[in-house]
N, C-alpha and C positions, 0 to 999 in steps of 0.2 A: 306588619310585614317585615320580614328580615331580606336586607339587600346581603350580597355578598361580594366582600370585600377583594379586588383585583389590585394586584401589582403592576402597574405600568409595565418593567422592566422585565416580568414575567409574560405576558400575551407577545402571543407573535408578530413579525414587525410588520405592516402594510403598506405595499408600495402605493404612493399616489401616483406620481406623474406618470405616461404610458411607457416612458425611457426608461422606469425603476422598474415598471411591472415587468418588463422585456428582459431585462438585467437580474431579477429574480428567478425568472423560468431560466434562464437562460447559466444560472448558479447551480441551480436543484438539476438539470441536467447534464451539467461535471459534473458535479457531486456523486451521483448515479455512477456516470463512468468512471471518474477517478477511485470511488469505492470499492468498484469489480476489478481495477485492475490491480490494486491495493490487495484487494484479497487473492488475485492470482498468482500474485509474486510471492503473496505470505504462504501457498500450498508449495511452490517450488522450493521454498526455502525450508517449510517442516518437511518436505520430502528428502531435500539435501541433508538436512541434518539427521534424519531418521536412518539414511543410508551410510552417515557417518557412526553413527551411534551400533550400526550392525557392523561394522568393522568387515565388513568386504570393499577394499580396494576399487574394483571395476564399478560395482553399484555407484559408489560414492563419486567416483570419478565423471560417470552419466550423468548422476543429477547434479552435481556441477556445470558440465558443460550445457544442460540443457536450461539450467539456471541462470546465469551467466547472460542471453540476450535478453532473456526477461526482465530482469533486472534492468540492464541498461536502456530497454523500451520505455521502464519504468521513469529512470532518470532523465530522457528526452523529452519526455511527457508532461513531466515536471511533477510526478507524484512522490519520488525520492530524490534528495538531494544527492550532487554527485557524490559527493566525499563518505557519506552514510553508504551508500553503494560502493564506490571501493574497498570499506573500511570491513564489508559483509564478504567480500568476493574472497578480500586480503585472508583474514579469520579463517576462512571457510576452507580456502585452497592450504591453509598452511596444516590443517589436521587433518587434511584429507591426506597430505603430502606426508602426515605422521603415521598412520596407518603404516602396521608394517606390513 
């Protein structure tokens, strides 16, 4: 018979106590939300850029502003940090403000 060989550190981790297992489900479903909202700040943000990259003014200027609370949901939420959100907003509004 051949066994096969497992890595501890590789299987997934199993909550005992009913406190972990609660605290487990209770992870996997932020995770969920924080993922979708992760990914909806990331479409506004290739939308922003996408509009800066077409070099119309007005476009770029909309998906800014519509970027803009998303973003900041984001950092309420706690899925971006503030300073990363400023630091995107700063970037963004300054080539958009280069657009001639």
């Amino acid at each position: 018979m051949k066994f096969e060989q497992t890595n501890p550190k590789e299987t997934d981790y199993m909550a005992n106590t009913p406190q972990a297992k609660k605290r487990a489900r209770q992870n996997e479903a932020r995770f969920q939300v924080n993922k979708a909202r992760r990914s909806r700040i990331r479409t506004f943000l290739r939308k922003a850029e996408e509009a800066i990259a077409s070099g119309e003014k007005d476009a770029a200027t909309a998906a800014l502003r519509a970027l803009q609370p998303e973003l900041m949901r984001g950092v309420s939420k706690g899925v971006f940090h503030k300073n990363t959100a400023a630091r995107k907003m700063s970037r963004l509004s300054s080539r958009v403000k280069a657009i001639a």
